[in-house]
C-alpha positions in Angstrom: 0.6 4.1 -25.4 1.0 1.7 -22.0 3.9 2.3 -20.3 6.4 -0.5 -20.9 9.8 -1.1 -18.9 12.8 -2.9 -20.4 11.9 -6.2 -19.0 8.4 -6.1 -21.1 6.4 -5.3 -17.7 3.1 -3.2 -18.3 3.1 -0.7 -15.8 -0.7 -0.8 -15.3 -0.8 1.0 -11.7 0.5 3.4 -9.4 0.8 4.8 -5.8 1.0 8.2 -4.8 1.6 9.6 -1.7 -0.8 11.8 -0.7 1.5 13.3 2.0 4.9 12.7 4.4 3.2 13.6 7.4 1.8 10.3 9.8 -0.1 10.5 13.3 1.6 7.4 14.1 5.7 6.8 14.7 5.9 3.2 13.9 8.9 1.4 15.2 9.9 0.1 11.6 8.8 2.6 9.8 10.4 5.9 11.5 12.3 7.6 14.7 10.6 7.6 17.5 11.4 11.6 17.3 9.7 11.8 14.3 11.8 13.0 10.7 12.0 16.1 9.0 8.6 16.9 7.7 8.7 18.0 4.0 8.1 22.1 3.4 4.7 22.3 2.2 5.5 24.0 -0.7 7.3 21.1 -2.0 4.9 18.4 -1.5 2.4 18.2 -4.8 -1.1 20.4 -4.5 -4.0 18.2 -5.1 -4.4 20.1 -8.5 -1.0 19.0 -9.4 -1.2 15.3 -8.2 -5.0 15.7 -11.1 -2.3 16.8 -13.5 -0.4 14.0 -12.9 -2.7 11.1 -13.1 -4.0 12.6 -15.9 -0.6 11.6 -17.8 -0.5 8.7 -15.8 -4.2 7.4 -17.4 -2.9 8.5 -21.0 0.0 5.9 -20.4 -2.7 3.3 -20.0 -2.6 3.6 -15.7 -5.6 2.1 -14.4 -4.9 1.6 -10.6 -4.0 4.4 -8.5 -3.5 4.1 -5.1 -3.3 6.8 -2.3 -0.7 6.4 0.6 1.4 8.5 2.8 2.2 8.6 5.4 -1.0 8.0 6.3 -3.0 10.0 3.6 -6.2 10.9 6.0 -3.9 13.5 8.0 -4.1 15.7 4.9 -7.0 18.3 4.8 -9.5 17.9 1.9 -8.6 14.7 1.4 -12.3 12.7 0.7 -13.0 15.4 -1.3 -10.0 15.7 -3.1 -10.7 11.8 -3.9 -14.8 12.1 -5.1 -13.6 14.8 -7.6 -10.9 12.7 -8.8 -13.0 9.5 -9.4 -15.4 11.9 -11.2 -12.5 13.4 -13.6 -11.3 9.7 -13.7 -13.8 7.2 -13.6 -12.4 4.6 -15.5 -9.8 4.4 -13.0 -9.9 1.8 -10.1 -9.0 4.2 -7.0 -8.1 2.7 -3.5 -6.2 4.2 -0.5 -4.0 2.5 2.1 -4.8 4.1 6.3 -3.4 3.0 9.4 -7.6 3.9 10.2 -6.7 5.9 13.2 -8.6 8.4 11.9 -11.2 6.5 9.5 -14.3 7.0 11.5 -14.5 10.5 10.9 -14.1 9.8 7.2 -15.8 6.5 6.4 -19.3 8.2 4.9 -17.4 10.5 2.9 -15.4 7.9 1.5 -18.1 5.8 0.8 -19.4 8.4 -1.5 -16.0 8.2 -3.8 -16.6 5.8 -4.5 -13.5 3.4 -3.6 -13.0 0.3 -5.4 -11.0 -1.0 -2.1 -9.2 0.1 0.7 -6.0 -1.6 2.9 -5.6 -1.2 6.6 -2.0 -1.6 7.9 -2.6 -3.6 11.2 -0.2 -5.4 12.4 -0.9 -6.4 15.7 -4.8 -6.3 17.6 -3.2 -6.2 21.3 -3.8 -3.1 22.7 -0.4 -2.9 24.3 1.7 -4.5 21.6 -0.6 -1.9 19.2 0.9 1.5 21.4 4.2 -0.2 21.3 4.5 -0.8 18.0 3.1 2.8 16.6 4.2 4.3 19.8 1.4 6.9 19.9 -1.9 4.3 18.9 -4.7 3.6 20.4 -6.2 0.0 18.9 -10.2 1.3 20.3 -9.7 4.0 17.1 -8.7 1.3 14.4 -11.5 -0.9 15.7 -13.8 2.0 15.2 -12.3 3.0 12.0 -13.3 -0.4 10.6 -16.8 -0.4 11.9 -17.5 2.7 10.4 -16.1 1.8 7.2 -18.2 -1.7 7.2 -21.4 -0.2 8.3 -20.9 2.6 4.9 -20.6 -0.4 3.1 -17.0 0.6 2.0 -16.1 -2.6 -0.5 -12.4 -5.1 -0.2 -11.7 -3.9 2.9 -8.3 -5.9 3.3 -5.7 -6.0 6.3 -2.1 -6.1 5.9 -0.1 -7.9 8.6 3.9 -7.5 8.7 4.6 -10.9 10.3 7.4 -10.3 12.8 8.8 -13.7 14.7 8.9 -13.0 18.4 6.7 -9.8 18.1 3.1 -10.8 16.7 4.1 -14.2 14.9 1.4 -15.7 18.4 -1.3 -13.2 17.3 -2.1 -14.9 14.1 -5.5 -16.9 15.7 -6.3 -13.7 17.0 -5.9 -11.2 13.5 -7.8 -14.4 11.6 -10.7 -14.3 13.9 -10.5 -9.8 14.4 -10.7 -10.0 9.8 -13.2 -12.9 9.8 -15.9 -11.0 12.4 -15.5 -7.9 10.5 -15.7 -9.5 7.4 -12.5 -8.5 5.7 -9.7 -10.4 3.9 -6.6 -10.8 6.6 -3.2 -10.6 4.4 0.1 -11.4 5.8 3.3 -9.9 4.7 6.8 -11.1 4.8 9.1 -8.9 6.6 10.7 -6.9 4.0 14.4 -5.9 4.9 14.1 -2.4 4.4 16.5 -0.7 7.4 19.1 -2.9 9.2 18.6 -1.1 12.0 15.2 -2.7 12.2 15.1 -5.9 9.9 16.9 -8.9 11.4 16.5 -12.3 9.4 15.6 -14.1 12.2 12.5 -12.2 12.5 11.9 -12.9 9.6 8.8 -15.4 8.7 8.3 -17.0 5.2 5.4 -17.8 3.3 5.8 -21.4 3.6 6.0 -20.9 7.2 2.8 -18.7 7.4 1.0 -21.5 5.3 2.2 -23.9 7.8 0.6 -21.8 10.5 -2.5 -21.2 9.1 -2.9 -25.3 8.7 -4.0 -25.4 12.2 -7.6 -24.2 10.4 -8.4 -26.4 8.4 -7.1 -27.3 4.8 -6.5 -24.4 2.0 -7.0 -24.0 -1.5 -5.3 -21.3 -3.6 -7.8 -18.8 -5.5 -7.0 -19.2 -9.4 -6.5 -17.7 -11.5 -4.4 -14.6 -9.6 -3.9 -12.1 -12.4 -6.2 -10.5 -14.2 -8.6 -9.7 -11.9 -11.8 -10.5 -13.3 -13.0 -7.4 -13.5 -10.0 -6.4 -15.3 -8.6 -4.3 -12.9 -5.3 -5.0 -12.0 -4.6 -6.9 -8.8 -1.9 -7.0 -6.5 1.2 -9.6 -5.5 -1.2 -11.5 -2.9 -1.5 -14.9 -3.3 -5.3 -16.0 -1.8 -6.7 -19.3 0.1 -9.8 -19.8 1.2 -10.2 -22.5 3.5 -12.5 -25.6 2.1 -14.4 -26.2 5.2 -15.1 -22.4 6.3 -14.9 -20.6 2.9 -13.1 -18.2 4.7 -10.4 -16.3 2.8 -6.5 -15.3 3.6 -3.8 -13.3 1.8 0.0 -14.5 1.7 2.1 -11.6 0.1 5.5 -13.2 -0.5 7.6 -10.2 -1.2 11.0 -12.2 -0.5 11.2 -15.8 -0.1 9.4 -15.9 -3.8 9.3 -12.2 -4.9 7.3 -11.2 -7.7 9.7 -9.1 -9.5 8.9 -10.4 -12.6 5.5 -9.4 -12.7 5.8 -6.0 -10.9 3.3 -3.7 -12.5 3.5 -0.8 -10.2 5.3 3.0 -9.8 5.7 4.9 -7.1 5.5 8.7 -6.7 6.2 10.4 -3.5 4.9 12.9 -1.5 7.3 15.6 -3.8 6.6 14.8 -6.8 9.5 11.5 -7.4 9.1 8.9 -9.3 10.4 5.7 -7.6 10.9 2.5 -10.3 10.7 0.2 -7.2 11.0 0.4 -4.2 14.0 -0.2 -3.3 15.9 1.8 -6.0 17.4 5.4 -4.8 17.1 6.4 -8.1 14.3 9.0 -8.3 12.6 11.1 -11.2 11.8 14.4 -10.6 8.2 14.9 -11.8 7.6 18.0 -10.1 8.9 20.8 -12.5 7.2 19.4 -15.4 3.5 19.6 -13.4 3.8 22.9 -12.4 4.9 24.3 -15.5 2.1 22.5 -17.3 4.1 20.1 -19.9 2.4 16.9 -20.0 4.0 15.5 -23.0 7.5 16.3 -21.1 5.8 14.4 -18.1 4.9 11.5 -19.9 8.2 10.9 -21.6 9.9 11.5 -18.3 7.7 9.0 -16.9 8.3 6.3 -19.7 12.0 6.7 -19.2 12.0 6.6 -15.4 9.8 3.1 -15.8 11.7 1.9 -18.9 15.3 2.2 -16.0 13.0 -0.4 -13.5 15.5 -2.6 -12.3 15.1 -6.3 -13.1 14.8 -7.5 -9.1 14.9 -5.5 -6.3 17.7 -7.9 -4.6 20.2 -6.1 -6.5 19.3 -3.0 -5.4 19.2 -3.3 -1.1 21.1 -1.2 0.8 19.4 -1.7 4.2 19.4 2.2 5.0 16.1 2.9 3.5 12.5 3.6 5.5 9.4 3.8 4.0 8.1 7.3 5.4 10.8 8.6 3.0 9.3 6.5 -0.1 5.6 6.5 0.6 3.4 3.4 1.4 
């Protein structure tokens, strides 16, 4: 049975995060000191993540996405992923990397195989790129990319935070990086996750980034946006593509128009939680019920986390939250 949350939503995919730990200490994302990194008894064994998605499938999952922190710093991990898709093959699987680290895994990924992968980039200038994760080097992300083109990894997509003041004047320059590569540039609205990083006059709406990308030309949206025509379950983006170039963008509008209403997702962290949404503090321990084997326990405890998913996540903000404590 599909798991179904009080509003009616089908809760048709998930991401899990992989791991806590992250090569990179990004400015919105975590202390430049770094946090306190999970023991690693408490963060889910790969057997125990299988476990997992196995309930997850039986409820009718058929999306799973890996995150972290960023997921490649784990050991084992593009092996971990081409015995999953042979245990689950039915199941779309994708991962989300910051590619620091993606040459060195691009052939073994392309052997999973993927159905897509996202690269958090938010900015292409070498300097603003080591300010920004404070420890990154841009040549590796470039490299990461090529490597994962030339092994013909498919729906390579970029995701671009669009911060006003910080990389709002890069936006020629992120188009024209995505478009030589031949990947799908996506640009995010600024979610206001921590106060002590989210101010709203940084912040840049989609109507705004529309506006912007006028400067190339005229844009029609890609209809219909959900289902995917494969049937695989697609993502908040809304997609353009440019009548004169054919060239396609991604507008994620996760506040000025949030898409709430037709959230479809769950989270589960690095431990073992189940997050309803994102924002939410309220957490469901999945971890017990793995390791002591009860899948009909997980399942129900997974149904009743989901079936609690708040209505909107406006409701819920407290502006003290970061996402290397949630997962990507």
């Amino acid at each position: 049975m599909a798991i179904t949350d009080r509003s009616g939503r089908i809760i048709d995919y998930a991401r899990i995060s992989v791991t806590d730990r992250c090569n990179y200490r990004c400015t919105y994302c975590m202390p430049e000191e770094g946090v306190s990194q999970i023991p690693h008894e408490q963060i889910m064994r790969y057997e125990e993540i299988g476990f997992l998605c196995r309930a997850l499938s039986e409820l009718g999952v058929r999306k799973i996405r890996f995150t972290g922190g960023e997921p490649l710093v784990r050991k084992g991990i593009a092996q971990f992923l081409k015995h999953f898709k042979k245990d689950f093959h039915e199941v779309a699987v994708s991962i989300t990397t910051n590619a620091a680290l993606l040459a060195h895994f691009a052939r073994e990924l392309s052997e999973v195989p993927l159905s897509g992968m996202n690269i958090s980039l938010d900015t292409v200038d070498a300097a603003k790129f080591r300010e920004i994760t404070r420890v990154g080097n841009i040549d590796d992300v470039k490299a990461g990319i090529e490597a994962a083109r030339s092994w013909n990894i498919p729906n390579i997509k970029t995701n671009t935070v669009l911060i006003r003041g910080f990389n709002d004047g890069e936006l020629p320059d992120i188009l024209r990086f995505a478009w030589n590569n031949d990947i799908v540039p996506r640009f995010i609205e600024f979610m206001p996750l921590g106060d002590d990083v989210w101010r709203r006059e940084k912040f840049i709406g989609a109507d705004e980034i529309l506006q912007m990308l006028s400067a190339y030309g005229e844009w029609m949206p890609l209809l219909p946006q959900r289902p995917a025509s494969d049937g695989i379950p697609v993502g908040p983006a809304k997609y353009y593509v440019n009548a004169a170039t054919g060239k396609t963008v991604g507008v994620i509008e996760a506040v000025s128009n949030h898409f709430c209403a037709s959230c479809n997702r769950l989270r589960v962290t690095a431990s073992g939680n189940l997050r309803a949404c994102l924002f939410s503090r309220d957490e469901v321990p999945l971890l017990p019920l793995i390791r002591n084997g009860d899948i009909e326990g997980l399942k129900c405890a997974i149904r009743e986390g989901m079936n609690a998913k708040p209505e909107c996540w406006e409701n819920l903000r407290d502006g003290k939250q970061r996402m290397y404590g949630i997962g990507g």
